[in-house]
C-alpha positions in Angstrom: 40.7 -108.4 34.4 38.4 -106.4 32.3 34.9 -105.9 32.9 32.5 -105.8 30.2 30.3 -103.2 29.6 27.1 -103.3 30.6 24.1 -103.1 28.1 22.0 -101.2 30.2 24.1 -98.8 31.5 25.0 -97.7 27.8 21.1 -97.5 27.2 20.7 -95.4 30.0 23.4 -93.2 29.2 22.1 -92.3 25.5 19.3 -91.7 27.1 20.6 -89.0 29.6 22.7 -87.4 26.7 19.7 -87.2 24.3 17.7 -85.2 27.4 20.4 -83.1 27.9 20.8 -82.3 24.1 17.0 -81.5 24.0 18.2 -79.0 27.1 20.9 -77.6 25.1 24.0 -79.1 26.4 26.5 -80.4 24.5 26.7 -83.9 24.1 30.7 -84.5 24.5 30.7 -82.3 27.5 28.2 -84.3 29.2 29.9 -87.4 28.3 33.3 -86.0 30.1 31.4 -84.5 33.2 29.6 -87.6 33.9 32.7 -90.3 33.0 35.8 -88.3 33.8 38.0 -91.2 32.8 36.2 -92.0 29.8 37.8 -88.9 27.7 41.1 -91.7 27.9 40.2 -94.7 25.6 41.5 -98.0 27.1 42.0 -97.0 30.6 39.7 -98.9 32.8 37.7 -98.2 35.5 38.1 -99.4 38.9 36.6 -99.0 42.7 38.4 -96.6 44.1 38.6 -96.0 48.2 37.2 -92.4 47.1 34.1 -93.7 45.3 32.2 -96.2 46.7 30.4 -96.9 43.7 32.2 -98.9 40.7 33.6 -96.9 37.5 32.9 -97.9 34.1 35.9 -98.6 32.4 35.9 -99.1 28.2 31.9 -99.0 28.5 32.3 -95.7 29.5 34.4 -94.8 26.8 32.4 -96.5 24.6 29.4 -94.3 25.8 31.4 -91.2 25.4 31.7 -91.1 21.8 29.2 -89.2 19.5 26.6 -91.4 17.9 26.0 -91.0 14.2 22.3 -90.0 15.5 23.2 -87.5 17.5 25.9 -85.3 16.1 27.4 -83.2 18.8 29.1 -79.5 19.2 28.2 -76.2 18.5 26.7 -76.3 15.1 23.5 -78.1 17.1 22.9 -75.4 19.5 22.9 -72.3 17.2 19.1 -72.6 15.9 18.1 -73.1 19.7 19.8 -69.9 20.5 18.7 -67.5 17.3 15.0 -68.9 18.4 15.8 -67.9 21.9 17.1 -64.2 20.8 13.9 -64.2 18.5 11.5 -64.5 21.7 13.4 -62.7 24.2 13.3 -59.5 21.3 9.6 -59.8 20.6 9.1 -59.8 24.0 10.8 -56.2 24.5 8.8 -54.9 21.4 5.5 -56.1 23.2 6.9 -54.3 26.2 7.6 -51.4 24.6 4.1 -50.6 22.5 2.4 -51.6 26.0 4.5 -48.3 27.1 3.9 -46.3 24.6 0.0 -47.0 24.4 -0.1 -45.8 28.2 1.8 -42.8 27.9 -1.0 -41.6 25.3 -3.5 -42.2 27.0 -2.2 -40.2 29.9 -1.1 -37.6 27.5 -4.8 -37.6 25.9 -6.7 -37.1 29.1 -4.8 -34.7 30.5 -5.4 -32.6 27.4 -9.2 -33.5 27.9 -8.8 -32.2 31.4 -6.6 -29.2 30.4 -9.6 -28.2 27.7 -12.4 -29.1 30.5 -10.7 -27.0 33.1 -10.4 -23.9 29.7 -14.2 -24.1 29.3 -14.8 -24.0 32.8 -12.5 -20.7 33.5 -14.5 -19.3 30.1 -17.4 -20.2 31.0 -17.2 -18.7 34.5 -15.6 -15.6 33.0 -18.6 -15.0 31.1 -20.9 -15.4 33.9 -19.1 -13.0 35.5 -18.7 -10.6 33.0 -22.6 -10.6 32.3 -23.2 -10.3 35.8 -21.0 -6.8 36.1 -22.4 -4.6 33.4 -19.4 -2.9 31.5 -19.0 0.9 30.9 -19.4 1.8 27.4 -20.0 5.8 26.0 -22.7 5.8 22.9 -23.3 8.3 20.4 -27.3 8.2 18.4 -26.8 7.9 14.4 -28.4 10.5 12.6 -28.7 10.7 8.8 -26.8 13.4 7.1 -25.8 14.3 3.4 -23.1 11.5 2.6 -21.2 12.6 -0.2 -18.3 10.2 -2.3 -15.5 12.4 -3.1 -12.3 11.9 -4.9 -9.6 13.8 -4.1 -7.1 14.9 -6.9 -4.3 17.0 -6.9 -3.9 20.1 -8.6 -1.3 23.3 -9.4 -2.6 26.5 -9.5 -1.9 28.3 -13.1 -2.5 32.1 -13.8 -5.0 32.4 -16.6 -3.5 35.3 -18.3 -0.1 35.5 -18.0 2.0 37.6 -21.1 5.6 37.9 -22.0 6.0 41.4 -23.5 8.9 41.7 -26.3 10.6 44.6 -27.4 9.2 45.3 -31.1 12.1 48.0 -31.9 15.9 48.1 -30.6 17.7 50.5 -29.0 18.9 50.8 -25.3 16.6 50.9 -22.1 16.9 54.3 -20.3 15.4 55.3 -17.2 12.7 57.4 -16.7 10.1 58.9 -13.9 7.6 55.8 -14.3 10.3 53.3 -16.0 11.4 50.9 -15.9 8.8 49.5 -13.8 9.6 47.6 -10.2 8.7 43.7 -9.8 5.6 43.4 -8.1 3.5 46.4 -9.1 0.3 46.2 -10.4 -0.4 47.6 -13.4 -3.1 48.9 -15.9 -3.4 48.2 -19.6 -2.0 50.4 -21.7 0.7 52.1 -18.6 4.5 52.0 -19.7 6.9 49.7 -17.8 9.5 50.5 -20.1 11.5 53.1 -22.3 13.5 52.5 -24.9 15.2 55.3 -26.2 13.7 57.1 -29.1 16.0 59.0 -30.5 16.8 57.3 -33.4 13.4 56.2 -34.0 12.4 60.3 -33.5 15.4 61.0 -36.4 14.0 59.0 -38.6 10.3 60.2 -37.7 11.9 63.7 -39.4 13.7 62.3 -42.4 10.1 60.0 -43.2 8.5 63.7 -42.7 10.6 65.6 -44.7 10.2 62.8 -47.1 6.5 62.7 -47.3 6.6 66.6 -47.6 8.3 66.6 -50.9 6.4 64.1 -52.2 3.3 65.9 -51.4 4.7 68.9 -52.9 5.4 67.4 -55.5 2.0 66.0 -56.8 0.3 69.1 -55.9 2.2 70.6 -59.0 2.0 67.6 -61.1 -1.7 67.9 -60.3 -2.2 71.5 -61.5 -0.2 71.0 -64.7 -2.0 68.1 -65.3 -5.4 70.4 -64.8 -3.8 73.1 -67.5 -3.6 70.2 -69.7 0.5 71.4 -69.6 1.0 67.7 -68.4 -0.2 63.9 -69.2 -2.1 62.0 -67.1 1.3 59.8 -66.7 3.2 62.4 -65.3 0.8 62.8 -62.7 0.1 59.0 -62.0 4.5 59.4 -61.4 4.2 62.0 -59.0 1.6 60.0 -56.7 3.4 56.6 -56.4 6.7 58.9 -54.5 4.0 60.6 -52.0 2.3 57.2 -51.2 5.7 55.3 -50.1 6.6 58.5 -48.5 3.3 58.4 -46.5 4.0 54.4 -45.8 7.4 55.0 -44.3 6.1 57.9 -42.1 4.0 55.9 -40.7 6.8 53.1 -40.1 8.9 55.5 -38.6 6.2 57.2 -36.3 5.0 53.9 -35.3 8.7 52.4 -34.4 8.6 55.6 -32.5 5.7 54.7 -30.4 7.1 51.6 -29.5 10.4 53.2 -27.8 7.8 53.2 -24.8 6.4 49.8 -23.9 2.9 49.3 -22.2 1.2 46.6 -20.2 -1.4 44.9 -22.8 -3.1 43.7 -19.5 -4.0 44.1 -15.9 -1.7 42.5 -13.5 1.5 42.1 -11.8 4.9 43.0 -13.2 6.0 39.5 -12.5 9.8 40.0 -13.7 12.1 42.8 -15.4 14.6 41.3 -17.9 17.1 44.1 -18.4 18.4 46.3 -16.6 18.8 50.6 -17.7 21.5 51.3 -19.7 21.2 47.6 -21.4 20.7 47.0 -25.1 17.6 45.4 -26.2 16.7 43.8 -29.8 13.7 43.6 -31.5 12.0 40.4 -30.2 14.5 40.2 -26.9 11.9 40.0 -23.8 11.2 42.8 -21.8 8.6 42.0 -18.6 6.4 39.6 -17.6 2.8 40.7 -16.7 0.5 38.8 -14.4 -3.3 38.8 -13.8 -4.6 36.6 -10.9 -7.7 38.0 -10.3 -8.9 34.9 -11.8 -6.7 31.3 -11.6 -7.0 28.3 -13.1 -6.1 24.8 -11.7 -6.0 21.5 -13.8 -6.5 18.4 -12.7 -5.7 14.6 -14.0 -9.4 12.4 -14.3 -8.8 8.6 -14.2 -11.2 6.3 -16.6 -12.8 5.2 -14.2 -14.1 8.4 -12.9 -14.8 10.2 -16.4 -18.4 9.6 -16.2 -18.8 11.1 -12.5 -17.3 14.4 -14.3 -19.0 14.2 -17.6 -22.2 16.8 -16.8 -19.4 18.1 -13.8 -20.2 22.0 -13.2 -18.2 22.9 -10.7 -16.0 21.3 -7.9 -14.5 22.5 -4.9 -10.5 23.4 -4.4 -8.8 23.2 -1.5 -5.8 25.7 -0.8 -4.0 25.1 2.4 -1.5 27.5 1.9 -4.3 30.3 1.5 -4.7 29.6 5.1 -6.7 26.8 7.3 -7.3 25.1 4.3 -9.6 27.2 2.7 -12.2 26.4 0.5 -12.8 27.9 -3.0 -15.6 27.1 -5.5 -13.9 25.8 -9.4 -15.5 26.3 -12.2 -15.5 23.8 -15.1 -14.1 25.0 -18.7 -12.9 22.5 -19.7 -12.6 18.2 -20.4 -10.1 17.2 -22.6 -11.9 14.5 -25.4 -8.1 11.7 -25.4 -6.2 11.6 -22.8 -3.2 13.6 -21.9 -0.2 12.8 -23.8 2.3 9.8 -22.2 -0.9 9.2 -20.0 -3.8 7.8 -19.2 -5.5 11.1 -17.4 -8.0 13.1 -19.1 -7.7 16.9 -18.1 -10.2 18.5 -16.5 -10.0 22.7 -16.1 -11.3 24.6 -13.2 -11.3 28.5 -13.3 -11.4 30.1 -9.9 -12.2 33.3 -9.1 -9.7 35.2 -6.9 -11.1 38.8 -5.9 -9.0 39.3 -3.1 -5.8 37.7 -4.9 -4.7 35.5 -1.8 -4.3 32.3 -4.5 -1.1 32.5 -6.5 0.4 30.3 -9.4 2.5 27.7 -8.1 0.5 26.7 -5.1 -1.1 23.3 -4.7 -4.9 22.4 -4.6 -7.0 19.6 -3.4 -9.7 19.3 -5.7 -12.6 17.7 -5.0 -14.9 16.0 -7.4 -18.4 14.5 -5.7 -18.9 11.0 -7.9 -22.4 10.4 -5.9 -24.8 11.8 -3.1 -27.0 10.2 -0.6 -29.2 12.3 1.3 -29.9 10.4 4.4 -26.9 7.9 4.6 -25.1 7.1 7.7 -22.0 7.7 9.1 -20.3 6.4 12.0 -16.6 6.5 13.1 -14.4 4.3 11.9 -13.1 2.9 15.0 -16.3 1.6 15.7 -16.4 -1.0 13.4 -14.6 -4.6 14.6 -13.9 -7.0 11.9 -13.9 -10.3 13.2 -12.5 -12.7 9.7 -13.9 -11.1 6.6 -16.8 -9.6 8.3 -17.5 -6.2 9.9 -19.6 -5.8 13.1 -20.7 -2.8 15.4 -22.3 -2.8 18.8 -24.9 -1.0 19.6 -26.8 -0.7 23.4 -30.2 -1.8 23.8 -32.4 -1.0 26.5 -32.9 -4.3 28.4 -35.2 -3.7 31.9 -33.6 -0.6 33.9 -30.4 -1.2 31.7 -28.6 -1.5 28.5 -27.7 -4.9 26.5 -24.8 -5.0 24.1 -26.0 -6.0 20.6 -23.8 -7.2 17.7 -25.1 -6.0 14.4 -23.1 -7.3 11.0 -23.0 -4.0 9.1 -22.3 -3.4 5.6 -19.3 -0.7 5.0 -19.2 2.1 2.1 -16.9 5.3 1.5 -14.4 6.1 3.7 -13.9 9.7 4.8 -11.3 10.4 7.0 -12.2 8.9 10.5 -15.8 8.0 9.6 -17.2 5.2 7.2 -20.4 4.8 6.1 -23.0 2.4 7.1 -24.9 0.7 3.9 -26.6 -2.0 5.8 -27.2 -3.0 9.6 -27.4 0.3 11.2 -30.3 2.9 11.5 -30.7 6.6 12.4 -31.7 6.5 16.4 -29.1 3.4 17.1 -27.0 4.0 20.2 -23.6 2.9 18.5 -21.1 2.0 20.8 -18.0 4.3 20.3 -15.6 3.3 24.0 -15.4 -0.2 24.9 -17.1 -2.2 21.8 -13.6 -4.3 22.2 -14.4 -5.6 25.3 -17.7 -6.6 24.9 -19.8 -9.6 24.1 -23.5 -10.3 22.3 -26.3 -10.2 25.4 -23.5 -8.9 27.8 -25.2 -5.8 30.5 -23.2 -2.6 29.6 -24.1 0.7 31.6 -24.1 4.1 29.3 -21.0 6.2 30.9 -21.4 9.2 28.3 -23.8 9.7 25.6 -22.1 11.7 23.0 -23.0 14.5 20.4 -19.3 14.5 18.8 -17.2 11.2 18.9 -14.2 14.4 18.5 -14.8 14.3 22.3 -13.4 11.0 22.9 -10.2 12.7 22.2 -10.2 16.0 24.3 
């Protein structure tokens, strides 16, 4: 006997399922976990002695299966689940900004602390620092002749300087006084050479003998002439012969002169070309001849710098190799009007006198040209000056009570002269200028006067 299913409990059961849906459980599962037997159409249900409650047989099959309005498997629970990742991600994003906002603010007050703590280490090393005065060494600024130089370098050149050539041929022979050594000084005028003049002393006697005859021979033509014995022709023939004789006398006499060569100046006998026994041509070189008691150095003038020379009247060279750098007074002779060729340097000459001949050609020379001059300028050592950025500061001590006060004065920087610049603007003759320990001090800071120095050179000693 079959029993019928009852109305209610089917109610009741779509009811159940359609919670459990809404929970997310599937609805066939639920159907087979509440009515195991229901999952076999047509079996019924009966009391068993293990349940006391009575089974539902075919209404409990009937229950089990999916309602059109309620479609059942997984295809219904993936929506739930996406929304469910959705959440469960948003919530780790949340979690995650939370974090990162309180890790900067920890990171951004312990930098605040970190620059609090800075100031208050600075701030106590100051107070310190202006409580323990600090050992400086001063030197007073005094005005003094500031003078802007350029430098330019130079060659010394001998003014006059001569090549002497033979004018005859014939060999070089050696005599007492020839041919001369290298090196000696010389007069005008003394031989350094002989060449030897025999040839030039035959032909001396054939000129004579020549010019004799001649003579001769117009001295008759000249008396006929007066005894009207001859024409005036005859006689104008006999003195054409006497004066080519004359001429070539003189020729020969003079090509005998020049067997002995002479110094046409004072100087050195720089070099001797050849040697005794040697032969010599007309025109071959002989000697070179020297004269350095006065030199001559020339110099290169940028454009710039052409009008600081223009009324230029005399500069002063520099020789080191004449010994400690001495100092010799140029001259000026001469400005070239164009520039040299190939360049853009206009030459300026400098003749320098050189009594006791220590300068020689060859050696090099600092000249320098003064462009301006300022009587009461002031100079300071270089050293002294701290640039802080673009600008230039010095310190300079102060008398504050029974002390000194370091001041920082912004200072205005001209020439440059080896270890000292000049001071255009922010300095003043009488200022202590701090030359040892202006690094290590600050504006207002108490700094006691160690040394008070006449020459910063003493730093260095």
């Amino acid at each position: 006997m079959l029993l019928r299913p009852d109305p209610r409990r089917r109610n009741l059961a779509g009811a159940a399922l359609d919670m459990r849906e809404e929970n997310g459980y599937d609805r066939d599962n639920v159907a087979k976990i509440s009515c195991p037997r229901a999952s076999q159409p047509g079996v019924p249900m009966h009391p068993s002695e293990d349940d006391g409650a009575p089974k539902l047989g075919a209404a409990a099959s009937t229950v089990s299966q999916p309602s059109p309005e309620h479609p059942g498997g997984d295809g219904a629970s993936s929506p739930h689940r996406a929304a469910a990742m959705v959440w469960e991600l948003i919530g780790l994003a949340i979690v995650v900004v939370v974090a990162v906002l309180v890790v900067t603010s920890i990171g951004a007050a312990i930098q605040s602390k970190s620059a609090h703590l800075a100031e208050e280490t600075a701030a106590a090393a100051a107070t310190r620092s202006a409580a323990v005065p600090a050992n400086v060494a001063v030197t007073t600024l005094k005005p003094m002749l500031v003078r802007d130089v350029i430098h330019l370098p130079g060659v010394l050149q001998a003014v006059d300087e001569v090549t002497v050539a033979a004018q005859t041929a014939g060999p070089i022979v050696k005599t007492a006084s020839t041919p001369i050594d290298e090196g000696t000084y010389v007069r005008a005028g003394m031989p350094i050479i002989q060449i030897d003049p025999r040839d030039c002393e035959l032909a001396v006697a054939r000129a004579k003998s020549a010019h004799d005859l001649a003579r001769e021979n117009l001295e008759r033509a000249r008396s006929l002439a007066t005894g009207n014995i001859q024409s005036q022709s005859a006689l104008d023939a006999a003195l054409a012969p006497f004066t080519d004789s004359a001429a070539a006398l003189a020729a020969a006499e003079l090509d005998r002169d020049r067997c002995t060569v002479r110094s046409p100046i004072d100087g050195f006998v720089d070099r001797v070309y050849p040697k005794a026994g040697e032969f010599v041509d007309r025109g071959e070189r002989l000697a070179t001849i020297v004269n350095i008691d006065t030199v001559k150095v020339q110099v290169g003038i940028p454009e710039r710098d052409i009008a600081a020379v223009t009324n230029l009247r005399s500069a002063e060279v520099v020789v080191k190799a004449a010994g400690d750098g001495r100092r010799f007074t140029g001259r000026r002779t001469y400005l070239s009007t164009r520039p040299a060729e190939n360049t853009l340097v206009y030459l300026l000459v400098l003749y320098v006198d050189n009594p006791s001949r220590v300068l020689r050609p060859g050696m090099f020379a600092d000249v320098e040209v003064v462009r301006a001059e300022r009587p009461d300028g002031i100079m300071a050592p270089l050293f002294a000056v701290v640039a802080r950025g673009d600008d230039q500061y010095a310190f300079v001590a102060e008398p504050a009570g029974d002390g000194f006060v370091a001041r920082r004065k912004k200072v205005e920087i001209g020439i440059i002269q080896g270890r000292s610049v000049e001071i255009r603007a922010g300095l003043g003759a009488g200022d202590r200028l701090v030359v040892l320990g202006q690094r290590s001090v600050e504006d207002g800071q108490l700094v006691a006067v160690t040394r008070d120095v006449n020459d910063v050179m003493e730093l260095f000693e």
